[in-house]
N, C-alpha and C positions, 0 to 999 in steps of 0.2 A: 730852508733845508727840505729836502726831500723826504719820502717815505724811504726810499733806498738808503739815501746817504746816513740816517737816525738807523735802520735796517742794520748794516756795517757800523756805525758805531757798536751800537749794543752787542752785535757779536764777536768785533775785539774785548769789548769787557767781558764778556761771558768767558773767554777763552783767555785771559789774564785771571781772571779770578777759576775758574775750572768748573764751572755751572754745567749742569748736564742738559741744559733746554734744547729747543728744537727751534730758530732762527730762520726762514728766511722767506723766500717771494712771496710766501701764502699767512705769514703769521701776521697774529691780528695785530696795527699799530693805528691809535687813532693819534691825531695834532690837535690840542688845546691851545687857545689864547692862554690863556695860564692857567700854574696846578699850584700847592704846595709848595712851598720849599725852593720853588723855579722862578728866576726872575726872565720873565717875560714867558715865550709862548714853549711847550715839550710835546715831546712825541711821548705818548704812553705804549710801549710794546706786551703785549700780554704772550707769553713765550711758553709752550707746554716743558712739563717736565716728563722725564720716562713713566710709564706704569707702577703704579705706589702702592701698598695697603696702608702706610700712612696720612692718617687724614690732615686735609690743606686743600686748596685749591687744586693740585697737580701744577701748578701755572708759578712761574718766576715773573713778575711787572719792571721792568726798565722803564724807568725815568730820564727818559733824553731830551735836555737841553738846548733849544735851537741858539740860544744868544752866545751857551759857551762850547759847544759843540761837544758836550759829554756827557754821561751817565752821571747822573747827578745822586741817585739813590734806586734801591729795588726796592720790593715790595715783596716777601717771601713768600712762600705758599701758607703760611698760616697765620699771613698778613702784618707781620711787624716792617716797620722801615729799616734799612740798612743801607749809611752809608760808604762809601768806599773809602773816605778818608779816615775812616772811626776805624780803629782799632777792631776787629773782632775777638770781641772774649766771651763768647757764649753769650748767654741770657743775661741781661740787665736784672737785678733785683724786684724790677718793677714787670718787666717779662713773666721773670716766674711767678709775682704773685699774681700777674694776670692766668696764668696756665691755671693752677690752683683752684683760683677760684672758677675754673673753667668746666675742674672738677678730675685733670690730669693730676696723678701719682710723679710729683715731682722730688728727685733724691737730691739730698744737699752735701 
């Protein structure tokens, strides 16, 4: 797989799931023999997000796949994993007591 072809994956997903990153010729993507969670070798795309005063990275991580030609997981700007087949229901329980103890005012 290419830098391109990993490139266009991650931007179909972005634009399925409605991510507001910034995608393409110039963004950072390095290819690992393997990461995490990936079986065999992923493109990691490091993808900016808009202008925040939320603190995070600014940054969305794509985890793409060369064996199965997909987004296998992100990596959010305040670094938790999300993957696309899980269900999104906010914060895991284990999420929030990580924010917590981070020192964020978490409401329940």
């Amino acid at each position: 797989m290419t830098k391109q072809e990993a490139l266009e994956i991650a931007t179909a997903f972005r634009d399925r799931q409605g991510y507001e990153t910034t995608i393409d010729a110039g963004t950072d993507a390095r290819l690992y023999d393997s990461m995490e969670g990936v079986t065999g070798a992923a493109w990691v795309i490091e993808a900016p997000l808009p202008p925040s005063t939320i603190e995070g990275t600014n940054t969305i991580t794509y985890v793409v796949s060369v064996v199965e030609k997909r987004v296998e997981y992100i990596i959010n700007s305040s670094g938790f994993i999300k993957r696309p087949d899980e269900l999104d229901m906010g914060f895991s329980d284990d999420e929030l007591d990580e924010l917590r103890e981070m020192g964020f005012d978490v409401l329940d």
